[in-house]
N, C-alpha and C positions, 0 to 999 in steps of 0.2 A: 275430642281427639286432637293432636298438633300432630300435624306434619310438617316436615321444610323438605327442599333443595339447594342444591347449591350451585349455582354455573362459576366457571371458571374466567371471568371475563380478557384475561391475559394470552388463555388459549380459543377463546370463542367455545368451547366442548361443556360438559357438566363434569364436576369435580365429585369424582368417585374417590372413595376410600377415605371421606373425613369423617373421624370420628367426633358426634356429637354427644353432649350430656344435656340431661334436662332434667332445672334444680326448682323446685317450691321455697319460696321464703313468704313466715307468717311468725307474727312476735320475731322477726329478726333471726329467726333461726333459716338453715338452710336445710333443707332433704334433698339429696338425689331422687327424684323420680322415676327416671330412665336413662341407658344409654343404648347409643346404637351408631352404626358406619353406613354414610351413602353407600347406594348402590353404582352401578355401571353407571345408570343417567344423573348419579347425583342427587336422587330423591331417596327420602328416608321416610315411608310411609306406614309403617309398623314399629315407630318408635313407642307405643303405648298402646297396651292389649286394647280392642275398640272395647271389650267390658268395661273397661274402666272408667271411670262417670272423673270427669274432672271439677277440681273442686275452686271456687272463688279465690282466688289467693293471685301473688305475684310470682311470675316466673322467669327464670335465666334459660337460656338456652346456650353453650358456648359450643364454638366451633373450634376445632384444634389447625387452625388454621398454617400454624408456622407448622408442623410435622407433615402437612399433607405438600406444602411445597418445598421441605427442604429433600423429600423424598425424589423429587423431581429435578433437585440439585440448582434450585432456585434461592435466592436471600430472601426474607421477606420480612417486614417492620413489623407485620402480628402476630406474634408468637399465636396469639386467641381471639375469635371475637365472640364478644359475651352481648347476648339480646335481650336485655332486660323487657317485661308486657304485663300488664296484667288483663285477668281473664275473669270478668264480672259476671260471668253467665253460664254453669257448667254443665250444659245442653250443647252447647253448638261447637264445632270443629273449626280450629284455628290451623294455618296455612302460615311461617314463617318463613321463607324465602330469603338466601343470599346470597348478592353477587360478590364475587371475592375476586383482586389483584393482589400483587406481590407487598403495593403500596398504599392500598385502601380498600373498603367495602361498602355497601348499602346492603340496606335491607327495607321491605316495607309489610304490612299484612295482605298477603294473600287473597287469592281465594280457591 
C-alpha cells in the first residue's frame, strides 16, 4: 500500500485538496495506478484499494502542486512535484510524505 501527506509548510497546516496521481513505469512505459485528493489533514490513505498487492516496479507519484496554491491566490514555481521511488518488495506499505512551499519542497520515505 503507498500513502502520503502533504503539509503546507508556508501555512504551518496540512494541505488539503491536492490532487495526487500515482504512475507505474516498467519497459519505459507509464500506467496510471491511482488517483486521488488529500483530505482535510492532508493525508491520502486510500489512494490504493489495500487488496491490491503492489507489484516490484518504479513509481511516480506527482502532486498538483501549482493548482492547490494558486487556488489560494498564491504564485508558486511548481506547477508539480513528481516523486520518483522504487518499490523492490511488494508485501510492505510505503509512506511518501511532502512538505510543500510556494518556492520548494522535500519529501523523504516515511513511515
Amino acid at each position: 500500500m503507498i500513502t502520503t501527506h502533504v503539509l503546507d509548510l508556508s501555512t504551518g497546516r496540512p494541505a488539503a485538496g491536492v490532487r495526487v496521481v500515482l504512475v507505474s513505469i516498467e519497459d519505459g512505459e507509464h500506467t496510471t495506478v491511482a488517483t486521488g485528493v488529500t483530505d482535510p489533514d492532508g493525508r491520502l490513505n486510500d489512494l490504493m484499494p489495500q487488496s491490491r498487492r503492489l507489484e516490484a516496479a518504479i513509481y511516480e507519484l506527482t502532486f498538483e502542486t501549482g493548482i492547490y496554491f494558486s487556488a489560494r491566490g498564491v504564485l508558486a514555481f511548481h506547477p508539480s512535484v513528481t516523486v520518483t521511488f522504487e518499490i523492490s518488495e511488494g508485501e510492505q506499505d510505503y509512506h511518501v510524505p511532502l512538505l510543500i512551499s510556494p518556492y520548494g519542497y522535500t519529501t523523504y520515505r516515511g513511515s
